[in-house]
C-alpha positions, 0 to 999 in steps of 0.5 A: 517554507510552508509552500515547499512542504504543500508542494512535497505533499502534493507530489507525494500524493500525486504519485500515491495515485500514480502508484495506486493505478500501475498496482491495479493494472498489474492486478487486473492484467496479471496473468498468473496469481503469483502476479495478483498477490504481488500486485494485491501485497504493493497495493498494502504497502501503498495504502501504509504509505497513503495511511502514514501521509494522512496521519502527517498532513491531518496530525493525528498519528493514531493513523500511524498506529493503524498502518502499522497493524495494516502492516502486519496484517498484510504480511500475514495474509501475503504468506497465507496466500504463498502458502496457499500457491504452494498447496503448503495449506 
């Protein structure tokens, strides 16, 4: 049972990666802002994902703690730049 879970862990840290790269392709390619916010606001919602993993694999759930308040502080700065693309601001 323990080496099914390393081998869950591995492949869930290997498409973390995986999504971490396409994230900052579409950021670098993006043609338009919309596109880099999108990109930037996936990239937040990976790093929760990865914050989340390391709070499992290390058992520490003050990580949990963390990628929440990353959470919300993602979302907000996704609506500030919305905003901003809106000339709302």
């Amino acid at each position: 049972m323990e080496a099914f879970k390393e081998i869950v862990i591995y492949g869930a840290v290997g498409f973390i990666i995986l999504a971490i790269i396409i994230a900052f392709i579409r950021f670098v390619k993006g043609p338009t802002a919309a596109d880099r916010t999108v990109a930037v606001d996936t990239l937040s919602t990976i790093g929760i994902a990865a914050l989340v993993l390391l709070g499992y694999i290390a058992q520490r759930f003050i990580y949990l703690d963390v990628a929440l308040v990353y959470g919300v502080l993602g979302f907000i700065g996704v609506l500030v730049i919305a905003r901003y693309l809106e000339d709302a601001l």
